[in-house]
N, C-alpha and C positions, 0 to 999 in steps of 0.2 A: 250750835255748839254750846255746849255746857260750859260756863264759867266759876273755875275752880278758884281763882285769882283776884280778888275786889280788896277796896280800899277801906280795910272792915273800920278800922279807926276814924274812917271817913263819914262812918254811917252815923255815929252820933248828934243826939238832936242839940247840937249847937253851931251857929252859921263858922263859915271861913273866908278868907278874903285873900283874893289874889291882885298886890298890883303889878301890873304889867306894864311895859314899855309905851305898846302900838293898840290902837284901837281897834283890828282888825285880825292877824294874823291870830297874837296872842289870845285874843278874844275867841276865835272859832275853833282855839285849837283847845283850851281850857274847857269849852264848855261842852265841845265833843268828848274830850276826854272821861271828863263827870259824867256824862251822858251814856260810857261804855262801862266806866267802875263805878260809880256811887250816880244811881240816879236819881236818888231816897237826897243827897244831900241838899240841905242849906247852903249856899254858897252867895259873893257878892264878889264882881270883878271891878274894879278900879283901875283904868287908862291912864298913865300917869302922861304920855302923847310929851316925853323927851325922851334924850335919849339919860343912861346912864350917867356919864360923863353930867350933864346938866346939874343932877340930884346928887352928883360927888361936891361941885363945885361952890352949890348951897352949902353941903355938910362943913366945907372947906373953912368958907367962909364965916357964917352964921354961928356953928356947931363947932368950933374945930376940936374942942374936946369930947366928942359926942360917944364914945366910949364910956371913957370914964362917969361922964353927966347920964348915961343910959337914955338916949332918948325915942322918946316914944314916934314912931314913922308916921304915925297917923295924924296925929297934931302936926308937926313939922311939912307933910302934905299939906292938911287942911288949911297951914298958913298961908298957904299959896293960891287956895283955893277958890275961883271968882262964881262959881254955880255952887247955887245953893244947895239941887239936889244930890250933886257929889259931894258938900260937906255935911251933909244928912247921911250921905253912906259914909265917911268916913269917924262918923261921933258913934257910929254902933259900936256894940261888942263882938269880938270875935274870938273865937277858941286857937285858930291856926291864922297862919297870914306869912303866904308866901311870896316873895318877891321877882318876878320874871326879867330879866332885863339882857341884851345884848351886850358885848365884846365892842363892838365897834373902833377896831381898829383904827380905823380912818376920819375919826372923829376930827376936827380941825380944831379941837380943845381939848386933849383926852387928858384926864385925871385918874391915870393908873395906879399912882401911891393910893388916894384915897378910895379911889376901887378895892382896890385890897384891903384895906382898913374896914370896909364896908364887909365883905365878905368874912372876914374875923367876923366880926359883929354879929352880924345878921345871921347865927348859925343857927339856930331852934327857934322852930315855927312858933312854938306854945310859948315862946316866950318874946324875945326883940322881933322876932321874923325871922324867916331862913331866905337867905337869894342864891337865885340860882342865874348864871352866868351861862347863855348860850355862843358858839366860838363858828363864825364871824358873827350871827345872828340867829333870832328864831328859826331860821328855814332850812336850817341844819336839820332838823327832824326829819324832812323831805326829800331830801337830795341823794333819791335813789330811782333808776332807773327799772331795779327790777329786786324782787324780795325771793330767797335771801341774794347778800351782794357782799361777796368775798374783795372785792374792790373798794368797800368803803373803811380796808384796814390805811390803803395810804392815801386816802382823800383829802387833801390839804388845798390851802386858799391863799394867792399869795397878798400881798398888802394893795396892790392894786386892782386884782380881781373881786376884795373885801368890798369896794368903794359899787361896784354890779352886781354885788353877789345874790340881789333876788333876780335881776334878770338871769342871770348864771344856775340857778334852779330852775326857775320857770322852763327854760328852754331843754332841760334834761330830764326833771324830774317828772315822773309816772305815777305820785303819789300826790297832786294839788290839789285834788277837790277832796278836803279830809270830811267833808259826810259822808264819802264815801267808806270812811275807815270802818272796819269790825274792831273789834275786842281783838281774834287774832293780828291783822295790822300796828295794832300800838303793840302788844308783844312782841313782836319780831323785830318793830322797831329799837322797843327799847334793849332786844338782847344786843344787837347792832351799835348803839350808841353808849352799852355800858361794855363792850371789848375793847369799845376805842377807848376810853376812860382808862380800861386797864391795861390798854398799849402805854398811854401815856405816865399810867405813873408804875405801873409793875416791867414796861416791857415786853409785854407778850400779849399777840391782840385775840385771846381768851374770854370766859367769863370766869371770874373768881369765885370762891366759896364765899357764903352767906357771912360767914362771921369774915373773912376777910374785907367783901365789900362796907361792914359796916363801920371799919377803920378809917376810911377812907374821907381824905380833907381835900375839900373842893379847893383849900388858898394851894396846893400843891399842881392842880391842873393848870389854875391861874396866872401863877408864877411859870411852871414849863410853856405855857403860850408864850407868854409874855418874855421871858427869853428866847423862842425862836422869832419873836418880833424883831428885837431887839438886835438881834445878828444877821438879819434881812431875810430868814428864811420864812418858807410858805407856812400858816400856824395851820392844826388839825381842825377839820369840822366837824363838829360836838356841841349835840342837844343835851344840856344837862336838865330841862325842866320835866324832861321825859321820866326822868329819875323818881320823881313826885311820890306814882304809886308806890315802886317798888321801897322807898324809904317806909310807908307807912309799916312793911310786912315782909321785908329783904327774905326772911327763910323758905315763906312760902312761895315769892316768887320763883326764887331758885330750885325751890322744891318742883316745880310746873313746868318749868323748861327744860330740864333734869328727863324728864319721865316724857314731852310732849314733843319733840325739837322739829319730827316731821309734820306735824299738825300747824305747828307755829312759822312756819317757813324759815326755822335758823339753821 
């Protein structure tokens, strides 16, 4: 298949840094990814191997004006940092630096205010970092039995299901071994994971126009989670780091799905 659709901004010859939650998941899914759009890129992954909630509770503590102070994620990592050769990746330079992290519901210390505080923050790559919040977790991405899946308009996870929810993949989903992904596979994922996005904040589980997805404030998914938390209802499963490419280039990908939909399996 011809690939119309790559991560052109990505090709540039200066590294990027993804840190990530899990050493594993996030790991194979980042680097298949690069691997389908920018195989030219530079890149450097960073395991942060907590959860979320942990690196709120630092900010909390440590940081609690970290807004205003602007601080740099790298250094505030590397302060924690006991291996040498992950504080040698973390003293490099980087052009982008994306943040991957989990929802974790059921965290037994969750720090939701400064989750959201984070999320303000951390909006542009090129600049503090941009994070991207997956709902319950990374494996959101997966959690389809069969491509496309009109069923994954009311896929939801209740707060007790959040606590198994990779066993609760594992045993349904048809999509685990991602070396097995193409170039089409993440497409069709990600058309999948951005109708749910715009169930959750337009109402209609669609794909929006290019300049309208670019309006689009991830504190706004966060918060409608985080209210049907709150009222005890099941929240929606959503892969935001999927989102990645399509940030780089939103017109074009719209433009490719627009014109490809039976090729793409949406």
């Amino acid at each position: 298949m011809k690939k119309c659709f790559v991560m052109v901004s990505l090709m540039r010859n200066s590294k990027i840094l993804f840190i990530v939650e899990g050493a594993n998941d996030e790991v194979s899914f980042v680097k298949r990814l690069l691997a389908k759009y920018a195989g030219n890129q530079e890149y450097e992954i960073y395991p942060y191997k907590c959860t979320i909630h942990v690196l709120a509770q630092i900010l909390f503590n440590e940081y609690p004006d970290f807004e205003e102070d602007e601080i740099d994620i790298q250094l505030v990592l590397k302060s924690k940092e006991h291996d040498r050769n992950q504080r040698d990746l973390l003293s490099q330079k980087f052009r982008d630096i994306f943040l991957i992290f989990d929802f974790d519901p059921q965290h037994n210390a969750p720090h939701f205010d400064t989750v959201r505080r984070m999320l303000n923050y951390f909006n542009d790559s090129s600049d503090h970092g941009k994070l991207y919040i997956n709902y319950p977790m990374m494996q959101a991405y997966k959690h389809f039995s069969v491509l496309p899946d009109d069923s994954f308009e009311q896929r939801r996870v209740s707060l007790e299901e959040c606590s198994r929810y990779k066993q609760i993949v594992g045993s349904t989903s048809c999509y685990t071994d991602i070396n097995q992904y193409t170039y089409q596979t993440f497409v069709s994922l990600m058309v999948h994971h951005v109708r749910k996005a715009n169930l959750i904040l337009e109402g209609r589980y669609e794909l929006p126009s290019a300049e309208k997805y670019v309006t689009w404030n991830h504190l706004s998914i966060y918060d409608y989670q985080c209210k049907l938390l709150n009222e005890g209802e099941p929240i929606y499963v959503l892969n935001t780091c999927i989102f990645i490419p399509i940030d780089f280039a939103p017109k074009r990908f719209f433009e490719l799905v627009s014109r490809r939909k039976v090729e793409f399996d949406i």
